[in-house]
C-alpha positions as CSV (number, residue, x, y, z in Angstrom):
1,X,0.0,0.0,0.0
2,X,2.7,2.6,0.8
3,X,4.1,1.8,-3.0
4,X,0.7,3.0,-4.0
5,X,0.6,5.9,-1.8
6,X,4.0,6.9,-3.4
7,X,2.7,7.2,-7.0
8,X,2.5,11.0,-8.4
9,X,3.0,9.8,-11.7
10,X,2.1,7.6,-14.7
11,X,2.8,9.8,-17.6
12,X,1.0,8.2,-20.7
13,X,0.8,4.5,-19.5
14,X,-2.7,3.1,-20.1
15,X,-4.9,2.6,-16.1
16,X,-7.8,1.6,-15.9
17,X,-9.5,1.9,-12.3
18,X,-12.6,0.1,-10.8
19,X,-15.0,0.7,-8.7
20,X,-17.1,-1.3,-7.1
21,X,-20.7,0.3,-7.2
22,X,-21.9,-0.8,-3.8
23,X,-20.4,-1.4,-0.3
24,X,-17.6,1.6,-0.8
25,X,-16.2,3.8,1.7
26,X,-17.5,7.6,2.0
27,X,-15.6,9.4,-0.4
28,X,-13.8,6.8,-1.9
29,X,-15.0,7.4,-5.4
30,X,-13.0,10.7,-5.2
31,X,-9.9,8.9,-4.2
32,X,-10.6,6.3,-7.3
33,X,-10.3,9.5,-9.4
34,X,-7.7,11.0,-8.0
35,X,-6.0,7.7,-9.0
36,X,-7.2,7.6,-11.9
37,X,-5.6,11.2,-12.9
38,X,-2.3,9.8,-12.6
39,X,-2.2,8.8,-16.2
40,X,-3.1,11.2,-18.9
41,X,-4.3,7.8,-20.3
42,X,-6.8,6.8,-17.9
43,X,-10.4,5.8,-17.6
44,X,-12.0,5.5,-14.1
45,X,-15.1,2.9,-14.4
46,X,-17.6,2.0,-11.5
47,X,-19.3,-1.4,-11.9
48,X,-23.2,-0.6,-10.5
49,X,-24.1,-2.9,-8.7
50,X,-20.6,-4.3,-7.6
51,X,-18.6,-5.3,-4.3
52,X,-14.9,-5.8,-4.6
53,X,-15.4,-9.6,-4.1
54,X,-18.2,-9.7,-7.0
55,X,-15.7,-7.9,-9.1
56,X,-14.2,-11.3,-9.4
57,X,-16.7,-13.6,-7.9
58,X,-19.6,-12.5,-10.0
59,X,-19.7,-13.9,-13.6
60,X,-21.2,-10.4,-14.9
61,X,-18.9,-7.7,-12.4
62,X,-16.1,-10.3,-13.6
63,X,-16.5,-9.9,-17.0
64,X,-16.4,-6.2,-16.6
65,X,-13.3,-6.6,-14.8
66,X,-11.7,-8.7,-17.5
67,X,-12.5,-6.1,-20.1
68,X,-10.9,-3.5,-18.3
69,X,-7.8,-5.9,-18.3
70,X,-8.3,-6.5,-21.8
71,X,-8.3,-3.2,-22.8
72,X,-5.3,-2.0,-21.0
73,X,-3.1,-4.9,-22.6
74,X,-4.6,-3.8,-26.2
75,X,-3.4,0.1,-25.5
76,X,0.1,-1.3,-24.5
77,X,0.3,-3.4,-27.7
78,X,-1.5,-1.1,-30.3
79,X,-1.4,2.6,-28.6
80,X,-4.9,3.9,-28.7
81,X,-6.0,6.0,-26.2
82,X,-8.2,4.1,-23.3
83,X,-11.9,4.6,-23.7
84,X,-13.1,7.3,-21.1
């Protein structure tokens, strides 16, 4: 967590950050993007509905999560811009 915390930086490098839609902390959505401002290539998705554990438990909060992973391999290997 502290290696997190350190992070001021991620240039161009694609991130994607979920949220899970339900069962979040007060204000933790703003701290999700502030994360996700780290990268000038960034998209910050919240998956409605979702707890962290669904996010990988859940077939359909899973799948979301898998696209998101999906999508950041594709920006490495082919450059586009992440989907906002």
């Amino acid at each position: 967590m502290q290696e997190a915390v350190a992070l001021h930086d991620f240039s161009h490098k694609p991130l994607v950050v979920l949220t899970a839609g339900s069962g979040s902390a007060a204000g933790w959505s703003e701290k999700q993007n502030a994360m996700a401002k780290l990268s000038t290539n960034a998209a910050h998705r919240v998956i409605d509905g979702a707890t962290h554990g669904s996010m990988v438990a859940d077939q359909t909060h899973a799948l979301t999560t898998s696209r998101a992973i999906i999508d950041v391999v594709t920006s490495v290997a082919a450059r586009p811009p992440m989907d906002r």
